[in-house]
VEXKOLDO-488913 format. One record per atom (N, C-alpha, C, O): residue in three letters; x negated, y negated, z negated. Coordinates in steps of 0.05 Angstrom, whole numbers, plus 5000, padded with zeros to 4 digits. Example, Ala and Ser with C-alpha at 12.3 -4.5 7.8 and 13.67 -1.06 7.14 Angstrom:
// residues 2
ala473651144844/ala475450904844/ala473650664844/ala471550664831/ser474350454858/ser472750214857/ser474249994843/ser473249774839/
// end
This chain:
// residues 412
unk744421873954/unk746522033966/unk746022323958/unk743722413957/unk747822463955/unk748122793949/unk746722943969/unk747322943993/unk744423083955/unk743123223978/unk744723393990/unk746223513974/unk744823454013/unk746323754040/unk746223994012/unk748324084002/unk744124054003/unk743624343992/unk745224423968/unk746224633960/unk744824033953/unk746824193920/unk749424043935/unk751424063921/unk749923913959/unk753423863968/unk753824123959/unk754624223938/unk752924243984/unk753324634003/unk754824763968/unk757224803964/unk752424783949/unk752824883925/unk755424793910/unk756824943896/unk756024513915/unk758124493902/unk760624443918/unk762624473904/unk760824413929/unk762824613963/unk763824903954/unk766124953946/unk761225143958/unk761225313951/unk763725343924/unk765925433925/unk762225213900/unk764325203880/unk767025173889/unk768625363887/unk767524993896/unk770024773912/unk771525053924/unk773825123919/unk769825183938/unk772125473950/unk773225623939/unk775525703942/unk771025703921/unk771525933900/unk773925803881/unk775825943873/unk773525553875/unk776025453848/unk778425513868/unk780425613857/unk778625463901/unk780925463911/unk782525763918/unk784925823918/unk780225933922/unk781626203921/unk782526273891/unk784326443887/unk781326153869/unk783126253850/unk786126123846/unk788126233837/unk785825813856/unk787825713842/unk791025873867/unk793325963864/unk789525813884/unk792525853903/unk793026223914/unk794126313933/unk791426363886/unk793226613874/unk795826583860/unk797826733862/unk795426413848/unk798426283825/unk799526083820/unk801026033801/unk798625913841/unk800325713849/unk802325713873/unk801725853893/unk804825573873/unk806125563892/unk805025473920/unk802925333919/unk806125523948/unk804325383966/unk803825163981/unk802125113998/unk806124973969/unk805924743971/unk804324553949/unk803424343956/unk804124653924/unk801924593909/unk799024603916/unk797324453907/unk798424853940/unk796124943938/unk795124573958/unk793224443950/unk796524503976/unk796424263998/unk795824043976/unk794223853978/unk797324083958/unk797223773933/unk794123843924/unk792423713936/unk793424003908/unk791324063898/unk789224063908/unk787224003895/unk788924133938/unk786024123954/unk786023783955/unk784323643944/unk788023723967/unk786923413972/unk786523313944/unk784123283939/unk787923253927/unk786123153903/unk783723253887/unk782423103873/unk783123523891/unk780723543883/unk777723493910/unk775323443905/unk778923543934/unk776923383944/unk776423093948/unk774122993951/unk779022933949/unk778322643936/unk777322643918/unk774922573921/unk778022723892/unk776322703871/unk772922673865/unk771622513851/unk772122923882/unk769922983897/unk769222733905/unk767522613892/unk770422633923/unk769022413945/unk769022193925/unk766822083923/unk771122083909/unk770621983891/unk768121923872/unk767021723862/unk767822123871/unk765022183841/unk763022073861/unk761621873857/unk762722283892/unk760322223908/unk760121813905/unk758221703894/unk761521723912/unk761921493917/unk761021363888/unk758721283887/unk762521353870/unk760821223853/unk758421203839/unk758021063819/unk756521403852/unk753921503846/unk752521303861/unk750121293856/unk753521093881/unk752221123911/unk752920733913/unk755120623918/unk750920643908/unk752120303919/unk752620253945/unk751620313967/unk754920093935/unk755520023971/unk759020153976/unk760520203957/unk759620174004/unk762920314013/unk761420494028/unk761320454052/unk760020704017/unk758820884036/unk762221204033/unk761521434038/unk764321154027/unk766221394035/unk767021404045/unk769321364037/unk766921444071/unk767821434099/unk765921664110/unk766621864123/unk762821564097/unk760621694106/unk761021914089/unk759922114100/unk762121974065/unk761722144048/unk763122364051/unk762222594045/unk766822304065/unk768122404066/unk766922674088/unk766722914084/unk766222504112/unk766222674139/unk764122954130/unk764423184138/unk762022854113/unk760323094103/unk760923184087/unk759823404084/unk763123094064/unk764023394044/unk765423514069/unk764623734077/unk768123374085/unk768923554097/unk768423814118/unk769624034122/unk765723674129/unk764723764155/unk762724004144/unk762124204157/unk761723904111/unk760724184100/unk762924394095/unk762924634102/unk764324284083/unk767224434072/unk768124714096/unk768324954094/unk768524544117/unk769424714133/unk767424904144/unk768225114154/unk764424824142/unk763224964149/unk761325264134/unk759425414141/unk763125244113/unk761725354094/unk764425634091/unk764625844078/unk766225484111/unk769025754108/unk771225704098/unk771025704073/unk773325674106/unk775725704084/unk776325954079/unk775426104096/unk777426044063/unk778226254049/unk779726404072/unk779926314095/unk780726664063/unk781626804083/unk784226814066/unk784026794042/unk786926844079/unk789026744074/unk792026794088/unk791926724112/unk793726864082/unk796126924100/unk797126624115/unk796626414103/unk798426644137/unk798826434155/unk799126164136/unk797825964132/unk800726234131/unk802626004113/unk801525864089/unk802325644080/unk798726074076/unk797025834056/unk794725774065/unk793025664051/unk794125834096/unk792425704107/unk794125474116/unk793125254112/unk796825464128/unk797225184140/unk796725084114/unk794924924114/unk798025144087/unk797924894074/unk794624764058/unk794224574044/unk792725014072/unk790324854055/unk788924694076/unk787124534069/unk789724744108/unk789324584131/unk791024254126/unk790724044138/unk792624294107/unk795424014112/unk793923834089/unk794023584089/unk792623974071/unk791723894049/unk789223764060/unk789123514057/unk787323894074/unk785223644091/unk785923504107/unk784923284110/unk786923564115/unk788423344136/unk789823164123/unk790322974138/unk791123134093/unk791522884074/unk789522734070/unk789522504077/unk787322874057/unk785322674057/unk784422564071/unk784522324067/unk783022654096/unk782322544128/unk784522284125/unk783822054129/unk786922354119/unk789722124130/unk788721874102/unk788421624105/unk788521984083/unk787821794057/unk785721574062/unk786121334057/unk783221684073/unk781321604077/unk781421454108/unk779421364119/unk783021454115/unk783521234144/unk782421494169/unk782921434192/unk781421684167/unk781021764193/unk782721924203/unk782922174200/unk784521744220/unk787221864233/unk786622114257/unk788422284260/unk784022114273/unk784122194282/unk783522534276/unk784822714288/unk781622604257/unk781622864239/unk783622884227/unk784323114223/unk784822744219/unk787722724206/unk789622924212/unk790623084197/unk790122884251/unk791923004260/unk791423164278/unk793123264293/unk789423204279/unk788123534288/unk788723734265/unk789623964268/unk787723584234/unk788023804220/unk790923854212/unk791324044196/unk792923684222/unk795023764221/unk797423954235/unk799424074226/unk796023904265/unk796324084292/unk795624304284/unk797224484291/unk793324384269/unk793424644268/unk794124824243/unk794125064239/unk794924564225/unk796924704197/unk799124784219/unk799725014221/unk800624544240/unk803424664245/unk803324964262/unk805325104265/unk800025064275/unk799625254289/unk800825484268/unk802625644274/unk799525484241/unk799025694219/unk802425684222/unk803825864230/unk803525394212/unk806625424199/unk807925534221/unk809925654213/unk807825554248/unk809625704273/unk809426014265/unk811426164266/unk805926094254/unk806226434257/unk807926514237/unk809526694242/unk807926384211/unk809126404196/unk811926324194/unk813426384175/unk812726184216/unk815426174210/unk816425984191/unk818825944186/unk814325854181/unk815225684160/unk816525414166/unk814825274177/unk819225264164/unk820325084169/unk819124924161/unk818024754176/unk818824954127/unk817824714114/unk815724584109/unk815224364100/unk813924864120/unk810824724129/unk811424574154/unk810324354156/unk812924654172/unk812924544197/unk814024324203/unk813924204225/unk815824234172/unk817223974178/unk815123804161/unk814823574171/unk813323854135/unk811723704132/unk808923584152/unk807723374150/unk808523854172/unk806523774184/unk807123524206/unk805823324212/unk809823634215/unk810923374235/unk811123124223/unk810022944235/unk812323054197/unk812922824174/unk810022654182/unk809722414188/unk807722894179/unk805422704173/unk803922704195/unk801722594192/unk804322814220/unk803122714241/unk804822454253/unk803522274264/unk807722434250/unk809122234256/unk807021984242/unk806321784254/unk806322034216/unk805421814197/unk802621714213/unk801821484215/unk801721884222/unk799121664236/unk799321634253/unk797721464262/unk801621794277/unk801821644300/unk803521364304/unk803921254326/unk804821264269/unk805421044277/unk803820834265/unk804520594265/unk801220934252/unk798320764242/unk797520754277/unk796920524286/unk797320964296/unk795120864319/unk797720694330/unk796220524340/unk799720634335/unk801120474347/unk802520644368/unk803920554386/unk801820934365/unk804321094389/unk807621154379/unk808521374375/unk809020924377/unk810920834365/unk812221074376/unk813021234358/unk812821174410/unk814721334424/unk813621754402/unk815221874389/unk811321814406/unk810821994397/unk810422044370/unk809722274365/unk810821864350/unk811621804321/unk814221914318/unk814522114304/unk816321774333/unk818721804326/unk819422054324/unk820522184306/unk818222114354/unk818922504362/unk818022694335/unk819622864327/unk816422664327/unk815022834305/unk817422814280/unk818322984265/unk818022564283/unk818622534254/unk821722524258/unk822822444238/unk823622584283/unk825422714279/unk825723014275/unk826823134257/unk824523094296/unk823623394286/unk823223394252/unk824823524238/unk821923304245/unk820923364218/unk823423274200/unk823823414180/unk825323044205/unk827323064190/unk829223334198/unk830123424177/unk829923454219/unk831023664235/unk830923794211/unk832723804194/unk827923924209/unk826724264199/unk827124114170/unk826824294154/unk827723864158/unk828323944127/unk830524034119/unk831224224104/unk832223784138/unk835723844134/unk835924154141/unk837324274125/unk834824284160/unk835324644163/unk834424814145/unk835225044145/unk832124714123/unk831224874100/unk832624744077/unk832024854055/unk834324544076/unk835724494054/unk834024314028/unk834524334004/unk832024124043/unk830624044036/unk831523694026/unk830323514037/unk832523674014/unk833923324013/unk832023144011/unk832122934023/unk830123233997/unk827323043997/unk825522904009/unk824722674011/unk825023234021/unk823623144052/unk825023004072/unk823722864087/unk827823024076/unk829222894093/unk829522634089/unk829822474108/unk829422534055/unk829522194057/unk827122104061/unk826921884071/unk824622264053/unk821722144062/unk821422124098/unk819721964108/unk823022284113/unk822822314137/unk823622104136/unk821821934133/unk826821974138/unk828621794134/unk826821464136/unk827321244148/unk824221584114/unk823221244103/unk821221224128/unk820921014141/unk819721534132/unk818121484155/unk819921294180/unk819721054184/unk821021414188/unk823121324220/unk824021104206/unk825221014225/unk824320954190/unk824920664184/unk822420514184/unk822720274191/unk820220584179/unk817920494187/unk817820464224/unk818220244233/unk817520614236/unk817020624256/unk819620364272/unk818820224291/unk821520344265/unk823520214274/unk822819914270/unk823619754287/unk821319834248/unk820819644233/unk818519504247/unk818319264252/unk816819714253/unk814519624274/unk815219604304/unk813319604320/unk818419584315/unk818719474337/unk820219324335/unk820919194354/unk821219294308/unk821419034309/unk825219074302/unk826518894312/unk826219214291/unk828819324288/unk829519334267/unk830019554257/unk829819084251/unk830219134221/unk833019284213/unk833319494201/unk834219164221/unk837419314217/unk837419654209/unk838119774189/unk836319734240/unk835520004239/unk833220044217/unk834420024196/unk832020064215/unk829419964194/unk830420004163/unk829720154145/unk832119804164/unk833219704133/unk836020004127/unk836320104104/unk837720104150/unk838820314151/unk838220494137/unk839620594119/unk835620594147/unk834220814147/unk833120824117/unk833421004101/unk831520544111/unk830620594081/unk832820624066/unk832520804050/unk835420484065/unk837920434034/unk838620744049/unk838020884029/unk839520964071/unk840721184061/unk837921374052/unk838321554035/unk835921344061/unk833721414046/unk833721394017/unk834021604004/unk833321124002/unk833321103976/unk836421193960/unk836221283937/unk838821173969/unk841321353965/unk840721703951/unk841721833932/unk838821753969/unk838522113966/unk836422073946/unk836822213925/unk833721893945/unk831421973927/unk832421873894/unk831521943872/unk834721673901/unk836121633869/unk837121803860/unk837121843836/unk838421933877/unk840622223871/unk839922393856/unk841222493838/unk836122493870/unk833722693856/unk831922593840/unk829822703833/unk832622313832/unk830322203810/unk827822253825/unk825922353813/unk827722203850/unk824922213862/unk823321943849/unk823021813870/unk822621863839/unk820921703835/unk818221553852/unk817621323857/unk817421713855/unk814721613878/unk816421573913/unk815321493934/unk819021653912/unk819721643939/unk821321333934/unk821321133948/unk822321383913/unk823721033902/unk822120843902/unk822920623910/unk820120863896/unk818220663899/unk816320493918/unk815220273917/unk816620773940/unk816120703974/unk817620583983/unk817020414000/unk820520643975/unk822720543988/unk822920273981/unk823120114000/unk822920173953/unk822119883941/unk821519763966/unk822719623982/unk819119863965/unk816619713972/unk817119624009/unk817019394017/unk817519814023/unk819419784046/unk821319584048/unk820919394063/unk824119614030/unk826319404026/unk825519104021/unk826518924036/unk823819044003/unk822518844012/unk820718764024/unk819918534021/unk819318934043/unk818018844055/unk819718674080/unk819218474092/unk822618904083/unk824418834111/unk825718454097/unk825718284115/unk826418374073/unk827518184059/unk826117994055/unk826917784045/unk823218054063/unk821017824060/unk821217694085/unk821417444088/unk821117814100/unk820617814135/unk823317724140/unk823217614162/unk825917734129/unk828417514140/unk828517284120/unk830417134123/unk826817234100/unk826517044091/unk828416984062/unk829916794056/unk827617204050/unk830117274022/unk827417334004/unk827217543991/unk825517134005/unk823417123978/unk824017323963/unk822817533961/unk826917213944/unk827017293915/unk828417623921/unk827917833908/unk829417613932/unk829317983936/unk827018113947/unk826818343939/unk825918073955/unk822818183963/unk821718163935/unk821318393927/unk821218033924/unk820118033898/unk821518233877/unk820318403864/unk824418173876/unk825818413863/unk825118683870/unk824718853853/unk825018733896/unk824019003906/unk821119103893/unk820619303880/unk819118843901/unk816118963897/unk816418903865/unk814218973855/unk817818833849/unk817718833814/unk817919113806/unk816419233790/unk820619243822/unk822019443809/unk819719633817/unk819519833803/unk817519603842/unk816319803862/unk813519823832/unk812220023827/unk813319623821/unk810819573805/unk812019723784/unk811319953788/unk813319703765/unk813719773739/unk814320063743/unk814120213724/unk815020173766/unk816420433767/unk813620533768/unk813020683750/unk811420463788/unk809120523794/unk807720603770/unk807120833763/unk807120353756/unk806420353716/unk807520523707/unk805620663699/unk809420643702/unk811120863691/unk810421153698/unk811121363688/unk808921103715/unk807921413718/unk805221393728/unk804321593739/unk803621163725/unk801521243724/unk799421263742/unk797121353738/unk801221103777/unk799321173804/unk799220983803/unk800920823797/unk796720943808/unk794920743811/unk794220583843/unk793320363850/unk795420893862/unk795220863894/unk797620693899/unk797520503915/unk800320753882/unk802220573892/unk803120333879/unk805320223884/unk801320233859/unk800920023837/unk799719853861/unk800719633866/unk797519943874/unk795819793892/unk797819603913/unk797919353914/unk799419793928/unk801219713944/unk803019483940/unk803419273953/unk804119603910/unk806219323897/unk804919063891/unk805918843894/unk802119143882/unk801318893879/unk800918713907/unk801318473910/unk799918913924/unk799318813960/unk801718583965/unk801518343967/unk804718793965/unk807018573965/unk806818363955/unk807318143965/unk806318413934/unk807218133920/unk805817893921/unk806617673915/unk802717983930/unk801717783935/unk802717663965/unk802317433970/unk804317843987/unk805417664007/unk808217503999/unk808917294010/unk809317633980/unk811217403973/unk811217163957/unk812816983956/unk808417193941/unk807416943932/unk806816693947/unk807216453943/unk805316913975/unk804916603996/unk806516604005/unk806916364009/unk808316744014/unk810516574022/unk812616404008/unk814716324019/unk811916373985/unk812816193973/unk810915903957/unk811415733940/unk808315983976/unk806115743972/unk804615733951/unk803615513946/unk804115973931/unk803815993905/unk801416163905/unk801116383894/unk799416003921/unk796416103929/unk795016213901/unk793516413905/unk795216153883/unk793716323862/unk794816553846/unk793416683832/unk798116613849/unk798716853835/unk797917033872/unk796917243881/unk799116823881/unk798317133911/unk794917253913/unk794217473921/unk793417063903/unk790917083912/unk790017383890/unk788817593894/unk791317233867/unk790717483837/unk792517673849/unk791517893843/unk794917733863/unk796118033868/unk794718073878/unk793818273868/unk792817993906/unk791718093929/unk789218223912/unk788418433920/unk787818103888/unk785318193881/unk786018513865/unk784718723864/unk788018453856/unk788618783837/unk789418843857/unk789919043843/unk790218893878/unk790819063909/unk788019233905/unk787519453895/unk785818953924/unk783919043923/unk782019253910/unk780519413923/unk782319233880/unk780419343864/unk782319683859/unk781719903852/unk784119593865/unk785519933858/unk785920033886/unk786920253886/unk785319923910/unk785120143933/unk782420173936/unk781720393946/unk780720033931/unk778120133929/unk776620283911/unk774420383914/unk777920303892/unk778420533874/unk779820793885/unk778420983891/unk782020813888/unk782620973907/unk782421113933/unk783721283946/unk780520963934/unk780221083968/unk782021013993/unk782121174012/unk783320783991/unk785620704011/unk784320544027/unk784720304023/unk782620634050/unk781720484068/unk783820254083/unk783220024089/unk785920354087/unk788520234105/unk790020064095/unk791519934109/unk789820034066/unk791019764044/unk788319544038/unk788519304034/unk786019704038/unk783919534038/unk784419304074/unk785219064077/unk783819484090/unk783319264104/unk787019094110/unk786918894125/unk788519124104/unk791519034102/unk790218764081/unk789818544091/unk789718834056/unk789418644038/unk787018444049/unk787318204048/unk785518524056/unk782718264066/unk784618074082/unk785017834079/unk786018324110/unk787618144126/unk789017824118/unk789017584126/unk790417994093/unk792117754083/unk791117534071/unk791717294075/unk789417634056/unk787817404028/unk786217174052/unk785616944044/unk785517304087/unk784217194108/unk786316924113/unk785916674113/unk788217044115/unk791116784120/unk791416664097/unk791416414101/unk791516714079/unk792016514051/unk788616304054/unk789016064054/unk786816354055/unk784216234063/unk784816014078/unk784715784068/unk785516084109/unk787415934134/unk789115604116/unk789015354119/unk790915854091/unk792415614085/unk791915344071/unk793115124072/unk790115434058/unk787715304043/unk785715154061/unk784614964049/unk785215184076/unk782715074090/unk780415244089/unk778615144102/unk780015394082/unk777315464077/unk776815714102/unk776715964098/unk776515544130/unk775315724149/unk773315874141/unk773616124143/unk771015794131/unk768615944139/unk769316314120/unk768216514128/unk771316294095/unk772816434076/unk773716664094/unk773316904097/unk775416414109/unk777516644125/unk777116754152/unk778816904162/unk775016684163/unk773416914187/unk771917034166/unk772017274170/unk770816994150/unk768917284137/unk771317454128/unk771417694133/unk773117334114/unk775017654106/unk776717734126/unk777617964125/unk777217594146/unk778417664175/unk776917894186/unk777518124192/unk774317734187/unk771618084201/unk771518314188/unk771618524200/unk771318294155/unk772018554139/unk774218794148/unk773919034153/unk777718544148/unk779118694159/unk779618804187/unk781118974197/unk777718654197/unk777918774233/unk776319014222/unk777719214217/unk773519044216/unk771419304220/unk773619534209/unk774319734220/unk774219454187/unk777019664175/unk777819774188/unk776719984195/unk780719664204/unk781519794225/unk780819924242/unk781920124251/unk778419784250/unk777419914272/unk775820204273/unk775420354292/unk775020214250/unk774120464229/unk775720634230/unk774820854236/unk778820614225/unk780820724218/unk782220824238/unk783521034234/unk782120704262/unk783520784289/unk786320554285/unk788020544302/unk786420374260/unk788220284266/unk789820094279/unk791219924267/unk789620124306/unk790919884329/unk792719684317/unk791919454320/unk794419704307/unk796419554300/unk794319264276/unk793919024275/unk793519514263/unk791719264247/unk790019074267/unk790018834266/unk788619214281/unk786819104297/unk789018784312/unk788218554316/unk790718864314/unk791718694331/unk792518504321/unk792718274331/unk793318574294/unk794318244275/unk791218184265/unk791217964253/unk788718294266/unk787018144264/unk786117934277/unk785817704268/unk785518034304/unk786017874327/unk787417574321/unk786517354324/unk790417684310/unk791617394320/unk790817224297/unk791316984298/unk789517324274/unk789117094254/unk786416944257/unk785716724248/unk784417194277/unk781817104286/unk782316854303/unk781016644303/unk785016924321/unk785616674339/unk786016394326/unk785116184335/unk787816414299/unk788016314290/unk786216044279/unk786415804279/unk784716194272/unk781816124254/unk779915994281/unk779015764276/unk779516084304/unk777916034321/unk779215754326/unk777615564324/unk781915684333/unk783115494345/unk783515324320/unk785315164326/unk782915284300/unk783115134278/unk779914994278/unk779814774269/unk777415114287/unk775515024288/unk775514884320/unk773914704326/unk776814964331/unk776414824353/unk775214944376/unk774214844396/unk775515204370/unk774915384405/unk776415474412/unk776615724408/unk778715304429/unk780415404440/unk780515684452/unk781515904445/unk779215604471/unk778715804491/unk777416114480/unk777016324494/unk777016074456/unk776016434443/unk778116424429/unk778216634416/unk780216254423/unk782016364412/unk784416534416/unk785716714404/unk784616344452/unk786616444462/unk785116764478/unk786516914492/unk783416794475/unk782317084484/unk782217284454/unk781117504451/unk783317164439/unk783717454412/unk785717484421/unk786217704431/unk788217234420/unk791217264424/unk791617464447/unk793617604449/unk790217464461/unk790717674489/unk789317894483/unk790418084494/unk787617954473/unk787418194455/unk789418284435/unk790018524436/unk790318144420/unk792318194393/unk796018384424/unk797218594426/unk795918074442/unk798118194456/unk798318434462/unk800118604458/unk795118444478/unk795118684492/unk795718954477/unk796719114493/unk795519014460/unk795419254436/unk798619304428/unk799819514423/unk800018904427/unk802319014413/unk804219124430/unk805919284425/unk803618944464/unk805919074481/unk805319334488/unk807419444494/unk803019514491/unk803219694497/unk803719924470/unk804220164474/unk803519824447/unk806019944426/unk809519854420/unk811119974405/unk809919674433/unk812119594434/unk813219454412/unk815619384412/unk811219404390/unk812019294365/unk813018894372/unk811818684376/unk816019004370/unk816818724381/unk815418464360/unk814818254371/unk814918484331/unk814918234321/unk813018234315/unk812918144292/unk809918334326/unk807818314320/unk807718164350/unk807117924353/unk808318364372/unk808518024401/unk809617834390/unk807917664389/unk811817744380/unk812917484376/unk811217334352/unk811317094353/unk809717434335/unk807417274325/unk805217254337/unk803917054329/unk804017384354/unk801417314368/unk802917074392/unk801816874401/unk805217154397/unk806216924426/unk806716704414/unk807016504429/unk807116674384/unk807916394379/unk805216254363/unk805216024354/unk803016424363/unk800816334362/unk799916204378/unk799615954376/unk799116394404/unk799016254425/unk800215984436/unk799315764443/unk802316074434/unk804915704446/unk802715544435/unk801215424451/unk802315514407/unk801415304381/unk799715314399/unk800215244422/unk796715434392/unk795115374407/unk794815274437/unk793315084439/unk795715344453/unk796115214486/unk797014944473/unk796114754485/unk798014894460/unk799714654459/unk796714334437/unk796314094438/unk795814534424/unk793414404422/unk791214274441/unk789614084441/unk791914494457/unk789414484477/unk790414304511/unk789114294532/unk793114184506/unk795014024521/unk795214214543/unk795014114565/unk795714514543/unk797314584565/unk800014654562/unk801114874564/unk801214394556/unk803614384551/unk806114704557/unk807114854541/unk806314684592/unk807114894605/unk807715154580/unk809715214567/unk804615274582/unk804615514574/unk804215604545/unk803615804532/unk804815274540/unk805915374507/unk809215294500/unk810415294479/unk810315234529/unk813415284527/unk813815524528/unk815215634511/unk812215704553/unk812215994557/unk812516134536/unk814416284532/unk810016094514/unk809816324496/unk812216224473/unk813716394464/unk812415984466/unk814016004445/unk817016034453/unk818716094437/unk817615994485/unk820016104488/unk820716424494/unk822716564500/unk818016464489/unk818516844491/unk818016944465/unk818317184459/unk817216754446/unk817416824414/unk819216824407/unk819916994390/unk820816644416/unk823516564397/unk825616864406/unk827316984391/unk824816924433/unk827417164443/unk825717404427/unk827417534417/unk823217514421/unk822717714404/unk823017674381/unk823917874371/unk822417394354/unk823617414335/unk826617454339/unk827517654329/unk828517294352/unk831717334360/unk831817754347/unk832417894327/unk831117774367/unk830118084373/unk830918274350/unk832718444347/unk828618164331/unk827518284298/unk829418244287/unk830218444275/unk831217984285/unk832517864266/unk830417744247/unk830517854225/unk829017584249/unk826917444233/unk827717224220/unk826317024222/unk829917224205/unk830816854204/unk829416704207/unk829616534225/unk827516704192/unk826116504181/unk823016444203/unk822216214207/unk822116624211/unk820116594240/unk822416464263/unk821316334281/unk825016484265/unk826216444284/unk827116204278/unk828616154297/unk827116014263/unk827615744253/unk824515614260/unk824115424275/unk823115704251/unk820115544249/unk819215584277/unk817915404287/unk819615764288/unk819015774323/unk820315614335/unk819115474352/unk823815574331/unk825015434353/unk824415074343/unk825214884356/unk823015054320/unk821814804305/unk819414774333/unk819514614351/unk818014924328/unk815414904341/unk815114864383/unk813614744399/unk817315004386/unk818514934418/unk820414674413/unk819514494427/unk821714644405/unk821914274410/unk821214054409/unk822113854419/unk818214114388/unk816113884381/unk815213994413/unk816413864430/unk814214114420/unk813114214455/unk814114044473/unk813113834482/unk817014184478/unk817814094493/unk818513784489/unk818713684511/unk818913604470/unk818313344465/unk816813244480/unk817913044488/unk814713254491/unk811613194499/unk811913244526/unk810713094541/unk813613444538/unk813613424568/unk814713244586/unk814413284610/
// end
């Protein structure tokens, strides 16, 4: 590991390169530039170092970083070299430095007056408050933050706002609204040849077309989301497309191209530094395991993706871990620890409100109770699945649930 003394020393450097660069750079550049050259940084530290020790690596460049001084600076290129750590913090899964250091970019962007710091800082505190699952105080941020672009004349930022608040909609379960939000989103980023914003949006669109059960457009989406990705060269959102596509492979039962998307996921967010696609991808490759048989597979990559999340602050993850842990437990035959993830997985999603993450842990549950012959209260849950997929518009969970409550109810 990098000793404290030559970090400090090359920290030191790290300041000095930044007071020169953001003399003559614009100041929204100066926000792009810190965070990639201190990823970069954490990068190098990291591959010196066996093991996933960047997590550990991060908090001490940063915690030296800051302690060593930021530059002295007019309001407005301190918010943006505050917005710029606070990307990485967000890159690196720690939501919670994340958005402190973004609270106090929007402090800098108020003295200053700056809208468009102030609509980016909202954009991206919305963004991890809908990673911790505070679905209600997500939204707030990130209308505001669409507000202050549309008032600086900003079209860009307003369709990235746009994709954010279609996210958040999506995680309660509101595709309609959801799917709204991304197509007038992707409308405006076609308009500006945004490219990296087209490609989010992809990636979104099918994610909402997987989940009503339209395979081959989900795939069209994550194709176009990949090649556009290749075309320029990111490797962070190459990771993603491949992520997709390995969920639309299993859902179309095609366990070895999904298994190979999920592995180039893998190796290019861990390359990257994407704590929050890493444990997303273990999650999944955990259920493809499930589908296969191979328990002992799929609790070890199930536990990977729990510590993940849990690392990360990310509840939402935590909670679909849960239900695949349940999964996995009640397939070996302990009921009774299974149905105590599922009530963990619940508990997380109702108090985020994410309707179709309850209607998959509740129709877990049903299944399971129904293994374990308590008939009853696996009418309960799968008749409260079927009204939250209803909910989502899930076709296709909402066919295979109301499958799964009549084999039930059969038996009573």
């Amino acid at each position: 590991m990098l000793r404290p003394d030559r970090l400090k020393r090359v920290l030191h450097a790290l300041r000095m390169s930044i007071q020169e660069s953001f003399r003559s750079a614009d100041e929204e550049g100066v926000s792009t530039a810190i965070e990639a050259t201190l990823t970069e940084l954490l990068l190098e530290i990291e591959s010196a170092e066996e093991g996933d020790n960047f997590t550990q690596h991060a908090s001490l460049v940063l915690n030296t970083f800051e302690e060593i001084g930021l530059p002295d600076a007019q309001p407005d290129i301190m918010g943006h070299i505050i917005q710029g750590i606070g990307k990485t913090y967000e890159r690196l899964g720690d939501t919670g430095n994340a958005y402190d250091a973004y609270t106090r970019a929007l402090d800098f962007a108020g003295q200053a007056k700056d809208d468009g710091l102030a609509a980016g800082c909202r954009r991206r505190m919305g963004r991890v408050m809908t990673k911790t699952a505070d679905l209600e105080t997500a939204e707030e941020h990130l209308l505001q933050s669409r507000d202050l672009f549309e008032k600086s004349g900003d079209r860009l930022g307003m369709a990235q706002s746009l994709c954010d608040i279609g996210s958040v909609y999506y995680q309660r379960g509101d595709l309609d609204t959801a799917q709204k939000n991304y197509s007038d989103a992707l409308v405006v980023a076609e308009e500006l040849n945004s490219t990296t914003t087209i490609i989010n949006l992809s990636n979104n669109l099918g994610i909402v077309a997987n989940i009503r059960g339209d395979i081959e457009a989900a795939i069209e989406h994550y194709e176009r989301s990949k090649d556009l990705s290749e075309s320029i060269g990111d490797e962070a959102l190459l990771a993603q497309a491949h992520h997709n596509l390995g969920m639309a492979y299993a859902d179309k039962k095609d366990w070895s191209a999904a298994n190979e998307s999920y592995e180039h996921a893998l190796e290019l967010a861990r390359k990257k530094g994407i704590g929050q696609l890493v444990g997303t991808t273990f999650l999944n490759k955990s259920e493809l395991y499930v589908e296969i048989a191979d328990l002992s597979q799929a609790a070890a990559t199930c536990g990977k993706a729990l510590s993940a999340f849990k690392q990360m602050g990310d509840r939402l993850g935590e909670a679909e871990a849960y239900r695949v842990l349940g999964d996995i437990f009640a397939r070996r035959g302990s009921g009774p620890i299974a149905l105590k993830m599922l009530d963990q997985s619940l508990e997380i999603t109702k108090l985020a409100g994410a309707s179709l993450e309850i209607a998959e842990a509740l129709r877990a549950k049903g299944i399971i109770s129904h293994r374990l012959g308590r008939i009853d209260d696996a009418v309960e849950a799968l008749t409260q699945a079927v009204e939250q997929f209803e909910k989502c518009g899930a076709e296709q969970d909402i066919i295979a649930c109301r499958e799964d409550l009549e084999r039930v109810k059969g038996e009573e």
